[in-house]
Each structure stands twice: as C-alpha cells, then as structure tokens.
C-alpha positions as CSV (number, residue, x, y, z in Angstrom):
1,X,36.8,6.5,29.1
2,X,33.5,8.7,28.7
3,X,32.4,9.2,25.3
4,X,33.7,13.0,24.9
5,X,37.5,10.8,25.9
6,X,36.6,8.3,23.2
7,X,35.7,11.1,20.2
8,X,39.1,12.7,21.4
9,X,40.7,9.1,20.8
10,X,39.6,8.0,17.9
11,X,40.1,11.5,16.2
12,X,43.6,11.0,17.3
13,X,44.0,7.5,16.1
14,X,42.6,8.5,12.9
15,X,44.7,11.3,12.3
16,X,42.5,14.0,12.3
17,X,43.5,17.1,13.6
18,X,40.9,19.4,15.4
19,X,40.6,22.4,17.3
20,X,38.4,22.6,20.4
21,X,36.5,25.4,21.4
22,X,34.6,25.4,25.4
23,X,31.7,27.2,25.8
24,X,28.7,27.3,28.7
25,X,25.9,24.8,28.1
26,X,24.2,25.1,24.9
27,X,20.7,22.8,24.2
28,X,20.1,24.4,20.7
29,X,21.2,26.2,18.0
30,X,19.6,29.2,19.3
31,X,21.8,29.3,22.8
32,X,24.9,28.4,20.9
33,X,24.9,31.0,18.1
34,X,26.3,33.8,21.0
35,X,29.1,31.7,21.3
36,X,30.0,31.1,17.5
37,X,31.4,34.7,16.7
38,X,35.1,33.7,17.3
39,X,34.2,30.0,15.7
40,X,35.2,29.3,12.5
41,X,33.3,27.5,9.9
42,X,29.9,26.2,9.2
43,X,27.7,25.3,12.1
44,X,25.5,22.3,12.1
45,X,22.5,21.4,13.3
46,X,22.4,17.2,14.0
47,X,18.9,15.5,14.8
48,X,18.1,12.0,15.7
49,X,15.3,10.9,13.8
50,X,13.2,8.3,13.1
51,X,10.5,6.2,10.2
52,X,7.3,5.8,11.1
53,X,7.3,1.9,12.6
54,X,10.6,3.5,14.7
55,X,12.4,0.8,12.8
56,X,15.0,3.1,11.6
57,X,17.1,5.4,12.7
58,X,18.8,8.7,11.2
59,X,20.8,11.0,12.5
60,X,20.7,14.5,10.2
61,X,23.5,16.5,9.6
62,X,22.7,19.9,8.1
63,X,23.9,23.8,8.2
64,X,22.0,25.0,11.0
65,X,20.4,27.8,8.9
66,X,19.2,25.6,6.4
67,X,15.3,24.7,6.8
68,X,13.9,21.4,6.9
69,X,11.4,19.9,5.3
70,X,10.8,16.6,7.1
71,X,8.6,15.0,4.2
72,X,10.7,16.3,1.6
73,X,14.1,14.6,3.9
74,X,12.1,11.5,3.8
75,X,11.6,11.2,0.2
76,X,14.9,11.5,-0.7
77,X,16.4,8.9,2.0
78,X,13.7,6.5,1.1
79,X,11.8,6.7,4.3
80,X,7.9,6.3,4.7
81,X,7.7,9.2,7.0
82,X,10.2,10.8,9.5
83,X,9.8,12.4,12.9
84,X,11.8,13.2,16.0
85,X,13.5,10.0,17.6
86,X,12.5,9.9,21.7
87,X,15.3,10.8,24.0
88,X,15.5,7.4,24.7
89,X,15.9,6.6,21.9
90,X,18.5,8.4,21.5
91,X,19.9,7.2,24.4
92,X,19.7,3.5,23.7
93,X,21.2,4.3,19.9
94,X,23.7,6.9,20.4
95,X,24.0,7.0,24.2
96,X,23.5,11.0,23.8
97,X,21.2,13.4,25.4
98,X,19.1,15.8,24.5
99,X,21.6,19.0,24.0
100,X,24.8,16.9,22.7
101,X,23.3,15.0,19.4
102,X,26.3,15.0,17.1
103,X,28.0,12.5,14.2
104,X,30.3,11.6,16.6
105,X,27.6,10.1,18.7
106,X,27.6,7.0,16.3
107,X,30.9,6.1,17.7
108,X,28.3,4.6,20.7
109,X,26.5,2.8,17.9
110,X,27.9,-0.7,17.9
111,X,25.4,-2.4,15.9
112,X,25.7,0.3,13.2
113,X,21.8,0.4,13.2
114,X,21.7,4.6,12.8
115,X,22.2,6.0,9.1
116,X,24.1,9.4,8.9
117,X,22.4,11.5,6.4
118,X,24.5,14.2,5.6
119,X,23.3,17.5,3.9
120,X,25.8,18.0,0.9
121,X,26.1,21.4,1.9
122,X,28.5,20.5,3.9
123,X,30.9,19.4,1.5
124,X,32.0,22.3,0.3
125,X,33.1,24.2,3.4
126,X,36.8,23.8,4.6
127,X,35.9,23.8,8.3
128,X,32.4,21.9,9.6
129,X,31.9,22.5,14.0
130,X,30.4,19.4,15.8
131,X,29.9,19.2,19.5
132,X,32.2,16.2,20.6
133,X,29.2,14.4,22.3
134,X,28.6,17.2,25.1
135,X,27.3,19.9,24.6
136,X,30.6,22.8,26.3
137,X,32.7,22.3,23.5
138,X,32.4,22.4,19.9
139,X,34.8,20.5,17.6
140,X,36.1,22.0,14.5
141,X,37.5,19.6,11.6
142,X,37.6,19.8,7.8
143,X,35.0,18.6,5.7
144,X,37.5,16.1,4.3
145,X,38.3,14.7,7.8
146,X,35.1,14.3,8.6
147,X,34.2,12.0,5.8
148,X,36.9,10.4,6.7
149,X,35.7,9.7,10.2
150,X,32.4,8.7,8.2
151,X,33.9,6.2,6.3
152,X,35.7,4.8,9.7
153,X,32.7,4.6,11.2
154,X,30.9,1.4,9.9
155,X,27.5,3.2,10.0
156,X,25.6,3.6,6.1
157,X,26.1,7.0,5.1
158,X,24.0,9.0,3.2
159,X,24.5,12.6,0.8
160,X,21.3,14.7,-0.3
C-alpha cells in the first residue's frame, strides 16, 4: 500500500469522512490556487521545518495566505531558530517530497520524532483541504476530524 492508499485507510478506519478533489500537479501554493475555485474551505500551506542543530523537526500547518514570520514561529514553539528542513530530510522523516508535504505525511513517521504545529486559525473553519501525501489531489475534512486524526497520530501537537 503506497502512502496516498494508507492516508485513504486510516481516514477510513478512523471514521472520517472526506471528499477528494484531483487536480494536475501542483508544487506550491501559487500553481494550486487555479485549481481551488470549486474547492471548499480553507487552504493550507504545510512546511517541514527544522532547529538550528537539525535536531528537531516541525511540520507547520497554516492558512496559506497567512505570512510567516520564521523567528516569531520559533519563539512561540520554543525553538532556538527555525529554517527549511532539506528534502531529505523530509524524506527520511515523512517519506514526502518536495510538492506533497502535508499532516498526513506523519503517518510515515514511526518514531514520532516530527512535531505538528498547527496555526489556530485553523480551528475555526468547518472544512480544512490537505493534499493526501501527493500532490493531484487535495483532501477536504473538518477541522474537528482533523484533530482527531491529530490526536491518532502519536506525533506531539502543537496550537499557536
């Protein structure tokens, strides 16, 4: 089972509905927002970070409109310093690419070693749009359902 297969199951087993959208290749936010017009919800933007020493591992989860302010982010998660995580990194924590970075990516992260922090933003929202670990579809679950696949997930979680 490929790890698109394995989001699909676990959503499943969990219980949480979803509605799946297919689109052409998209590698940012830019290049998807032409296909977001008959999309519902917020859109997010998710991105694998690290601390300075590359110790620690985040994965961000914010609107993608919203601005970031990396030193700011790292303040309030109690980081040293943050910057963008390698690709292989991100391959050898999430087994994502470049392009498909997503939540659901910590489904790949057996050790639990990446912490999700989650803009609380996206609390409020009754529908929240995730790629399901490619990047030709985009996922669309409630903001309830996807603390729920949070809390399933093993991974620390984290709300500024």
């Amino acid at each position: 089972m490929n790890t698109e297969e394995r989001v699909y199951a676990l959503l499943n087993e969990l219980d949480i509905p979803f509605v799946r959208h297919e689109h052409p290749p998209v590698y940012t936010v830019e290049e998807a927002k032409q296909y977001w017009d008959d999309i519902p919800g917020v859109h997010c933007k998710n991105l694998f970070l690290r601390d300075k020493k590359g110790r620690n591992h985040f994965l961000l989860v914010m609107p993608h409109d919203k601005p970031l302010d990396l030193k700011k982010m790292a303040e309030l998660i109690g980081a040293d310093s943050l910057s963008f995580a390698s690709p292989e990194r991100l391959k050898k924590h999430l087994w994502l690419e470049p392009g498909s970075v997503s939540p659901f990516g910590i489904i790949n992260d057996r050790e639990n070693s990446v912490c999700v922090v989650v803009d609380g933003d996206l609390m409020g929202p009754e529908k929240i749009n995730f790629h399901p670990n490619v990047n030709t579809r985009t996922l669309t679950i409630s903001a309830d359902d996807f603390k729920k696949f949070l809390a399933h997930s093993g991974n620390k979680v984290q709300y500024v």
